[in-house]
C-alpha positions in Angstrom: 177.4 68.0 81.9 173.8 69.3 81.5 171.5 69.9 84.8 170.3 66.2 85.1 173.8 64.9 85.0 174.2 67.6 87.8 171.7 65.7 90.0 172.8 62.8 89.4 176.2 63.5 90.5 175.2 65.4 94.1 173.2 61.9 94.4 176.3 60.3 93.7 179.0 62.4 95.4 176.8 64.6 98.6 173.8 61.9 99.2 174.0 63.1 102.8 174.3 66.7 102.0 170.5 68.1 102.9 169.7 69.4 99.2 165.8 70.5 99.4 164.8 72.6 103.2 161.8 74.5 104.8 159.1 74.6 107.2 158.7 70.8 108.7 160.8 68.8 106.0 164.6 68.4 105.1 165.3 65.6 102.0 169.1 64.8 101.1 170.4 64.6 98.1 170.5 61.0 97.6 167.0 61.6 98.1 166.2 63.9 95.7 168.2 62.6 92.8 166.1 59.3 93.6 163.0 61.3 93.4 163.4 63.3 90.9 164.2 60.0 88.5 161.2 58.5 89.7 159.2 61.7 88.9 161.2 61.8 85.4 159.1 58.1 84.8 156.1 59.5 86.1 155.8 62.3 83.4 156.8 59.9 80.9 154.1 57.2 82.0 151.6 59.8 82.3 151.4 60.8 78.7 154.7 63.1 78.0 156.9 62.0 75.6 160.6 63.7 74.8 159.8 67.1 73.0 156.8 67.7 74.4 155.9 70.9 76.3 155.2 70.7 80.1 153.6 74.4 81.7 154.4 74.8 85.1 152.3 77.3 86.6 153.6 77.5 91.1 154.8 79.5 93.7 158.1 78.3 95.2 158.3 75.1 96.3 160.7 71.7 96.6 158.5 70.3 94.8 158.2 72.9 91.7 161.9 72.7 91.3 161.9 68.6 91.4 159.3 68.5 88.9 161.4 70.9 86.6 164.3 68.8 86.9 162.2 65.8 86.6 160.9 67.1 83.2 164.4 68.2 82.1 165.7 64.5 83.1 163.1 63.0 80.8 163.8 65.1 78.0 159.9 67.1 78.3 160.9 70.9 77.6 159.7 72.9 80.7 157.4 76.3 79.8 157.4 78.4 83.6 154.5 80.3 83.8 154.7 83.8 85.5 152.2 83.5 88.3 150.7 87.0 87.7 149.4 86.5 83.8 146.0 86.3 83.3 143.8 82.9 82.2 143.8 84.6 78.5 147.8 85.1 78.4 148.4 81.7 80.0 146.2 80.5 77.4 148.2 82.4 74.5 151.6 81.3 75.7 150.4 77.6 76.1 148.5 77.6 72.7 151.6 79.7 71.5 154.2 76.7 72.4 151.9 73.9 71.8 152.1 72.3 75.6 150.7 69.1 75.9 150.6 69.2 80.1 150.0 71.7 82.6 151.4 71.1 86.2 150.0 73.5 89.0 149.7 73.7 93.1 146.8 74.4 94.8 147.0 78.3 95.1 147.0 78.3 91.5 144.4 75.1 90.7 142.1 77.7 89.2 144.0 79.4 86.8 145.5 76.0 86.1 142.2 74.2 85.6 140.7 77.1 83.3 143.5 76.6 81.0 144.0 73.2 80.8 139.8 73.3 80.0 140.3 76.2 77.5 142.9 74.4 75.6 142.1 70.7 75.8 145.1 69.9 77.4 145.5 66.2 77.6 148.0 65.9 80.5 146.7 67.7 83.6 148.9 67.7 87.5 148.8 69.0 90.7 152.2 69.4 92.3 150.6 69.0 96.1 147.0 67.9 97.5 145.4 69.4 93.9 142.4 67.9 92.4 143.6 67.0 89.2 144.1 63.8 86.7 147.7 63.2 87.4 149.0 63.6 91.1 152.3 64.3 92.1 152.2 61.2 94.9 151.2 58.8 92.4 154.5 59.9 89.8 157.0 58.8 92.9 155.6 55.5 93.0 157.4 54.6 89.3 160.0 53.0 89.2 163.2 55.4 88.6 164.7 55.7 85.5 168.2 57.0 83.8 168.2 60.6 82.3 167.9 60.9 78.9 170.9 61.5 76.6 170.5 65.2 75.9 172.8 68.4 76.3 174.5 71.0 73.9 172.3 72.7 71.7 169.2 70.6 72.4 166.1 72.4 74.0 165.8 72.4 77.7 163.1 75.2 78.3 160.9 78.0 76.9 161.1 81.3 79.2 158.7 83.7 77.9 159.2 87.3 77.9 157.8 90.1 76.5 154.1 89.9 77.3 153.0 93.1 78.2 153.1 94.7 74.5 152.6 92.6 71.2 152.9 88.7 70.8 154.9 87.2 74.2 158.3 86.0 72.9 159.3 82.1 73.5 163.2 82.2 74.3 164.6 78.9 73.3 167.1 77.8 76.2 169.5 74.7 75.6 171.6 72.6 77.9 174.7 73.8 77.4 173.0 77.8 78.3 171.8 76.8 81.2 175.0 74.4 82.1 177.3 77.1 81.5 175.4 80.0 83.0 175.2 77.3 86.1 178.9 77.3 86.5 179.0 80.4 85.1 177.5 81.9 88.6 179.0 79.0 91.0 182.2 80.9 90.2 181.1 84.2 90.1 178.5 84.1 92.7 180.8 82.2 95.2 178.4 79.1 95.8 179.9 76.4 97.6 178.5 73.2 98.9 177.8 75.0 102.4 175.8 77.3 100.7 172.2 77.4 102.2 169.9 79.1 99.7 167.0 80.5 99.7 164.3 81.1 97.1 162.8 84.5 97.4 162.6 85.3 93.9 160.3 84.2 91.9 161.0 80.2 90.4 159.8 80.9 87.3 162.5 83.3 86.3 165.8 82.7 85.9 167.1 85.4 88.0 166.1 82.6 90.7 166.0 80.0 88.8 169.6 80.0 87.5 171.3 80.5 90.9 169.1 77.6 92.0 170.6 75.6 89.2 174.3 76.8 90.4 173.4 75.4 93.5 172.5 72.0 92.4 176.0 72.0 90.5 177.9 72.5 93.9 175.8 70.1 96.2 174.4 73.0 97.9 171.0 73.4 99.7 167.9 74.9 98.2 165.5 76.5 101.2 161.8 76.9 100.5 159.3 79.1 102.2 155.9 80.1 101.4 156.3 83.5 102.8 159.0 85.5 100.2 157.9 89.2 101.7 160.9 90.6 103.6 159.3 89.4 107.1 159.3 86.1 105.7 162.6 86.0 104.4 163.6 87.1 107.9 162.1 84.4 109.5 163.8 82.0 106.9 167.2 83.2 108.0 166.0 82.7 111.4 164.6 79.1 111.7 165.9 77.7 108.1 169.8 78.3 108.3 169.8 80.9 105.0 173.3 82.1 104.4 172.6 82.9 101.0 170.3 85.6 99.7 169.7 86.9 96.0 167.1 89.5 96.1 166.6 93.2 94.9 168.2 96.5 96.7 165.1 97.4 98.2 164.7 94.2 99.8 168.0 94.1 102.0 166.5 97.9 103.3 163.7 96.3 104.4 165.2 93.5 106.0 167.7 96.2 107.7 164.4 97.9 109.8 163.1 95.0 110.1 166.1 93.2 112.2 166.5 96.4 113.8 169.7 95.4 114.8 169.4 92.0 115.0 173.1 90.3 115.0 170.6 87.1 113.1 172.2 89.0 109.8 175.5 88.3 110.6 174.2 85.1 109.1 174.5 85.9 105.7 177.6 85.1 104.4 176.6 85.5 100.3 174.3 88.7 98.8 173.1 89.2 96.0 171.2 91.7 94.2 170.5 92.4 90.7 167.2 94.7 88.8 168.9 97.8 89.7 172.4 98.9 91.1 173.0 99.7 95.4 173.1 103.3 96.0 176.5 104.7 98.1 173.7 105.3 101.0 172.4 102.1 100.5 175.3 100.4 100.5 177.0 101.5 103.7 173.9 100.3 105.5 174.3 97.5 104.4 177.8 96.8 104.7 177.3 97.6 108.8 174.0 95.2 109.0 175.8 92.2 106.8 179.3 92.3 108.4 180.2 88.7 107.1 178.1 89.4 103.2 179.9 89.6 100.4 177.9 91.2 97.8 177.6 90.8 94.2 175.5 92.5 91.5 174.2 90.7 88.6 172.9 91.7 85.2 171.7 89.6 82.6 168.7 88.5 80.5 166.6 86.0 79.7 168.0 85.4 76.1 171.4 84.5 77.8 169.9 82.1 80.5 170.7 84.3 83.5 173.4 87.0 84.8 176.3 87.3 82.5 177.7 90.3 83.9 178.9 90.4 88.0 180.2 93.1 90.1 182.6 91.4 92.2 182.6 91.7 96.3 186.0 93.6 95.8 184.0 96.7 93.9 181.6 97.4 96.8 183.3 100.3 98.5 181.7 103.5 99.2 183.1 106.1 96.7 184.7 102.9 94.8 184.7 103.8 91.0 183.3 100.8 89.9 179.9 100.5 92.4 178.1 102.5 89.0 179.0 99.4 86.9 177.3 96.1 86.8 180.8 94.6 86.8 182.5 92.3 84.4 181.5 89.6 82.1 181.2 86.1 83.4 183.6 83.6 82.2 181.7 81.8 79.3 180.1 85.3 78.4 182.0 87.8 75.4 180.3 91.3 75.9 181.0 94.7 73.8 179.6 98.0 73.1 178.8 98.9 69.4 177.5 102.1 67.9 174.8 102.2 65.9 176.5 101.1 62.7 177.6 97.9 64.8 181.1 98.5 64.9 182.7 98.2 68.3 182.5 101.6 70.3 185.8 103.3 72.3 185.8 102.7 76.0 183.8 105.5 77.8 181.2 105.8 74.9 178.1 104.9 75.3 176.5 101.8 72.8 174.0 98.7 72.4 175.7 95.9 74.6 176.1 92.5 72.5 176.5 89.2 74.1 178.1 86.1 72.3 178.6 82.6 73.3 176.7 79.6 74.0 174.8 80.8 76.6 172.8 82.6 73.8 169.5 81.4 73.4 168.9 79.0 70.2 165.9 81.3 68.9 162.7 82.6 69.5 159.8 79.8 69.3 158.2 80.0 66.3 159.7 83.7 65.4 162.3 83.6 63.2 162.0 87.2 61.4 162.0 88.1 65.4 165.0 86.0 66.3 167.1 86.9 63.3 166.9 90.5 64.3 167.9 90.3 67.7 170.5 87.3 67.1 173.0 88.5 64.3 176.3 86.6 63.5 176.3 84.9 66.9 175.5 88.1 68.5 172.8 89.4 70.8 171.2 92.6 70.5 170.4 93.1 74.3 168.6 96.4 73.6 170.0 97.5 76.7 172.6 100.8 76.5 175.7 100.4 78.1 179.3 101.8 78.4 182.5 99.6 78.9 185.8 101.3 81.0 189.5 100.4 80.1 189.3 98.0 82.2 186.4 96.1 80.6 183.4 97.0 83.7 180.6 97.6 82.0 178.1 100.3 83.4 174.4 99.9 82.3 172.7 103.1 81.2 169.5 102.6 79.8 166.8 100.7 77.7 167.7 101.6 74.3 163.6 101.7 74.2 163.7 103.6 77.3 166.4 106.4 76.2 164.8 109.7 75.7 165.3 112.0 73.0 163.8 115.5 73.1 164.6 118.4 71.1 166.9 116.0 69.6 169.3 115.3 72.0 169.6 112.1 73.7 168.7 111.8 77.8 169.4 108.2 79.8 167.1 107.9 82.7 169.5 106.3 84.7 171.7 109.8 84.6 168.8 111.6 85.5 167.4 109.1 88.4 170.9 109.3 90.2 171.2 112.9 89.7 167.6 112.9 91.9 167.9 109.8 94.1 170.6 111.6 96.2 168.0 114.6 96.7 167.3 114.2 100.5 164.1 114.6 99.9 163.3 111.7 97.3 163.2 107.8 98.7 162.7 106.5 95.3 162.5 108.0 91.7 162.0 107.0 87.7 162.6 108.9 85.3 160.5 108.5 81.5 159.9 110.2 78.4 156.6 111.9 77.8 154.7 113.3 75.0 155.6 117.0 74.4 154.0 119.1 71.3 157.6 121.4 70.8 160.8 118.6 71.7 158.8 115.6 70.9 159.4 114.0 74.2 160.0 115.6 77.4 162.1 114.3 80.6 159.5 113.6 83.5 160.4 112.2 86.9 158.0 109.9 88.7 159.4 110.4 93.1 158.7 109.1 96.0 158.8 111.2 99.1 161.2 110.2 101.9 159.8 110.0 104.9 158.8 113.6 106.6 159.7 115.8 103.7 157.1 117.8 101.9 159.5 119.0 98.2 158.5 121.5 96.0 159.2 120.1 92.5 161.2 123.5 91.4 163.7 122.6 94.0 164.1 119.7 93.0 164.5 121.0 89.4 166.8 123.2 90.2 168.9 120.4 92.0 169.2 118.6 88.6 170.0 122.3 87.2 173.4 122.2 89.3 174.5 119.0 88.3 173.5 118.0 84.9 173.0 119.8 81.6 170.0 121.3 81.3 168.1 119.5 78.5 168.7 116.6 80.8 166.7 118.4 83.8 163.5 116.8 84.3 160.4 119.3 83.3 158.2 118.0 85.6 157.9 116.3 88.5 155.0 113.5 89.6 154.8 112.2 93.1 153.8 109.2 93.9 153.5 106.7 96.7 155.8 104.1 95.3 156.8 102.8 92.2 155.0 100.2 90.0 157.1 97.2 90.3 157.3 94.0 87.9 157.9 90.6 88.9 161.9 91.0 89.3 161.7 93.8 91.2 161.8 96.0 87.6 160.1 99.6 87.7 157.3 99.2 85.3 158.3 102.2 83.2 155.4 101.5 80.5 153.1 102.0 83.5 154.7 105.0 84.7 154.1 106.6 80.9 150.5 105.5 80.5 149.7 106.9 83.6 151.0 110.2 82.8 148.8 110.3 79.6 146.0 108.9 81.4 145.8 111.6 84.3 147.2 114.7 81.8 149.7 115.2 84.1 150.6 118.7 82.2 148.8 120.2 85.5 151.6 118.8 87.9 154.5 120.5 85.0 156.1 123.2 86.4 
C-alpha cells in the first residue's frame, strides 16, 4: 500500500479523525483525502502529466504536504526544495531533474518566480494567496479523481543531497521506500492514531517528512505552525494539542528554560530526536521536564527514505550502556559493519555501515558511475563509521569523510567531542581535522563556552590528556559563539574547516 492508498484509507476508515491542525483551521480526514484527490486532478489539468517533475519550494504548511500527496496520487514525481539554496542552485537542481512545474508560497514567491523565469518553466503555482499562473484555490474546484496505479519500485520523489560540494545528488525514492520506512517508524516511533504531531522540522526533508508520512499511515494528526523556533513550538504544545515532537537535542533544552517549569510538557507523550545522540546531562533533564515522553533516537539517510536505525524508550537510562548507540535496525532495514575489504567486521570493531533492503534508494538521477559506487550488490555504502555490539546496537562514530588521520593513526571526532562535552566548562563542541605541515592533519576542537566560565585551552587539553590517548588529544582549541548548524540541526563541519584556514587559526594552537 503506497502513501496515496494510505490517504485514501484514513478517508475511508478515520473521516472524522482531525488529520491537518493549526492556527484558526482544523480539516478531517474525510476532508483531506477529498482534497487532496481533487488537487491530484488539478495538477493533472494544469499541464502535469505522470512522470513529470513537480519542485516544491515552502515552509511548512497543510497545504505543502497536500500538494505533495496530491502530486504523489497523480503519479507527478515531487523534487522538495531546501528553502535555504540560492536562485542559482535551485536553478541547477531544477535544470538538473528536468521539472516541468514549480509550486511555491508567498514567503518564497521570489525565489520561486526567478526560477521558474530562469528556466522556462511551463507550469508555475502558488500554494496560498501567490501571484502566479496556477492557483492552489482554483486546483480544489476539479472534480476528484482515483489515485494512479503506482507503488514498488516506481518513482515517487527526488530528495537532493549533497549540494554544498560538487554536482547536488538526485536520490531516487520509490513507493515501496517510503511505504516501508512509513510503517517502518509507526512501529518503531510508537505513532498511533491519537498521535498529535507537529511539524518543526523542516518538510522538505525526510527527517520530517517521513514521520509525517507515518502519521498518515495511522490516521493520526499533522499540526502546522508558522513559528518552528523553540518559543513557537512551545506555544504549539500550548494552544494546538502537540503530543508528539521530533526535533534535535538542543531543541528539548531550549524548550526546558523556556517552560521553566511549566507542567504544559507533561503533554508530550512521544520524543524524538535524531542529528546527534542526548548527552547523560542532557538526558536527565529531560527525563524530569517530560515525565510522560518516551524518547527515541533516530538515524538514517536520505538514500534509505528516512531513520532506519532507533534507539528504543527502554535504552534511555542514565549510565545505560546503550544511550552511546543510535539503537537497532528498523524492521524492513538489514544493517552491518564491514572493513575496508567489505567483508563483515567482528562486533566491537569499528567499519563502514551498509544498509540493504527496499528501502534503498533506486539510484542517483542521472548518475550512474555515482550510484553504482555507493549502491553495490544491493548494498549501501552510508559513508558513515559505525560499530555494532553482540547484541546488534549499532553506535555511530564518524563520517568516514570526517575521520581524521594524523601521523597516521586514525581519530573519530565523535570520541574526541565526548571526551570534551563533559568538560564543565564547554556547552557545545566539534571536533575536525586540520592542515598540519609534520602529521598531515591535526585534531582541532571548535567550543562553545558554558555560561560564566572563562577556560584556558591547555586545561582543557590536558582534560583530553587524562582520558584518551594522546594522538587523539585535540592540538588546539578555537572558541566560538555557537556552532554552524545545517538544516537538520547538522554541525556544518566543512564550515568549521574553512574557517580555520580562512582565519590561520595557528595563532589560537597551543
Amino acid at each position: 500500500m503506497s502513501v496515496h492508498l494510505a490517504i485514501a484509507r484514513a478517508a475511508q476508515q478515520s473521516g472524522h479523525v482531525a488529520a491537518v491542525r493549526g492556527y484558526g483551521f482544523e480539516r478531517n480526514w474525510a476532508e483531506t483525502g477529498d482534497r487532496v484527490a481533487r488537487l491530484a486532478s488539478g495538477l493533472l489539468s494544469a499541464g502535469l502529466s505522470r512522470g513529470d517533475r513537480l519542485a516544491l519550494l515552502a515552509g511548512n504548511s497543510a497545504e505543502h504536504m497536500e500538494l505533495t500527496y496530491a502530486a504523489i496520487w497523480a503519479g507527478i514525481i515531487v523534487v522538495p526544495i531546501n528553502t535555504r539554496l540560492s536562485t542559482p542552485e535551485m536553478c541547477q537542481i531544477l535544470g538538473d531533474c528536468q521539472a516541468r512545474g514549480i509550486a511555491f508560497d508567498n514567503l518564497h514567491s521570489g525565489a520561486g518566480q526567478a526560477v521558474a523565469a530562469e528556466l522556462g518553466l511551463p507550469v508555475v503555482m502558488g500554494l496560498d494567496q501567490v501571484e502566479a499562473s496556477v492557483k492552489f484555490d482554483e486546483l480544489l474546484t476539479r472534480e476528484a479523481r482515483p489515485p494512479v496505479d503506482a507503488g514498488g519500485k516506481d518513482l515517487l520523489g527526488l530528495y537532493y543531497t549533497g549540494g554544498t560540494t560538487g554536482r547536488p545528488k538526485g536520490v531516487e525514492l520509490s513507493h515501496a521506500a517510503f511505504e516501508l520506512t512509513a510503517m517502518d517508524q509507526a512501529y518503531a516511533l510508537e505513532c498511533t492514531g491519537r498521535s498529535a504531531y507537529l511539524h518543526a522540522a523542516p518538510y522538505f526533508h525526510l527527517a520530517d517528512c517521513s514521520v509525517g508520512n507515518s502519521i498518515t499511515y495511522v490516521q493520526g494528526t499533522h499540526v502546522f505552525s508558522d513559528d518552528t523556533s523553540s518559543a513557537g513550538i512551545l506555544d504549539a504544545i500550548r494552544n494546538l494539542g502537540v503530543n508528539f515532537l521530533s526535533i534535535v537535542p538542543t531543541m528539548y533544552q531550549d524548550l526546558i528554560q523556556l517552560a521553566a517549569g511549566d507542567p504544559i510538557l507533561e503533554q508530550i507523550e512521544n520524543a524524538v530526536y535524531g542529528a546527534a545522540p542526548i548527552s547523560e546531562g542532557l538526558l536527565k533533564q529531560v527525563l524530569a521536564a517530560f515525565p510522560n515522553a518516551r524518547f527515541k533516537q533516530c538515524y538514517g539517510q536520505t538514500e534509505v527514505a528516512g531513520a532506519c536505525v532507533v534507539l528504543p524508550p527502554e535504552a534511555h537510562v542514565p549510565g545505560g550502556s546503550k544511550l552511546a548507540t543510535a539503537g537497532k535496525p528498523t524492521l524492513s532495514a538489514h544493517v552491518r559493519i564491514v572493513d575496508a575489504d567489505g567483508h563483515e567486521a567482528p562486533r566491537g570493531v569499528a567499519g563502514e555501515i551498509m544498509v540493504a533492503g527496499d528501502r534503498v534508494m533506486n539510484g542517483y538521477w542521472g548518475q550512474p558511475e555515482k550510484t553504482a559506487e555507493t549502491v553495490v550488490d544491493g548494498w549501501l555504502h552510508t559513508g558513515d563509521v559505525g560499530v555494532m555490539d553482540e547484541d546488534g546496537y549499532v553506535a555511530v562514530v564518524d563520517r568516514l569523510k570526517d575521520m581524521i588521520v594524523t601521523g597516521g593513526e586514525n581519530v573519530f571526532c565523535a570520541e574526541v567531542e565526548n571526551t570534551l562535552s563533559v568538560h564543565p566548562d564547554v556547552a557545545a563542541v566539534s571536533v575536525v581535522g586540520v592542515p598540519d605541515d609534520r602529521w598531515g592533519e591535526a585534531v582541532h576542537a571548535f567550543v562553545v563556552v558554558a555560561e560564566g566560565r572563562v577556560p584556558e585551552p591547555a586545561d582543557l587539553i590536558a582534560h583530553t590528556k587524562a582520558q584518551i590517548a594522546g594522538y587523539k588529544c585535540p592540538k588546539g582549541i578555537s572558541f566560538i559563539t555557537e556552532l554552524p548548524l545545517s538544516g537538520v540541526g547538522k554541525v556544518r563541519k566543512d564550515a568549521l574547516r574553512a574557517q580555520w584556514i580562512s582565519m590561520n587559526k595557528d595563532s589560537s594552537d597551543v
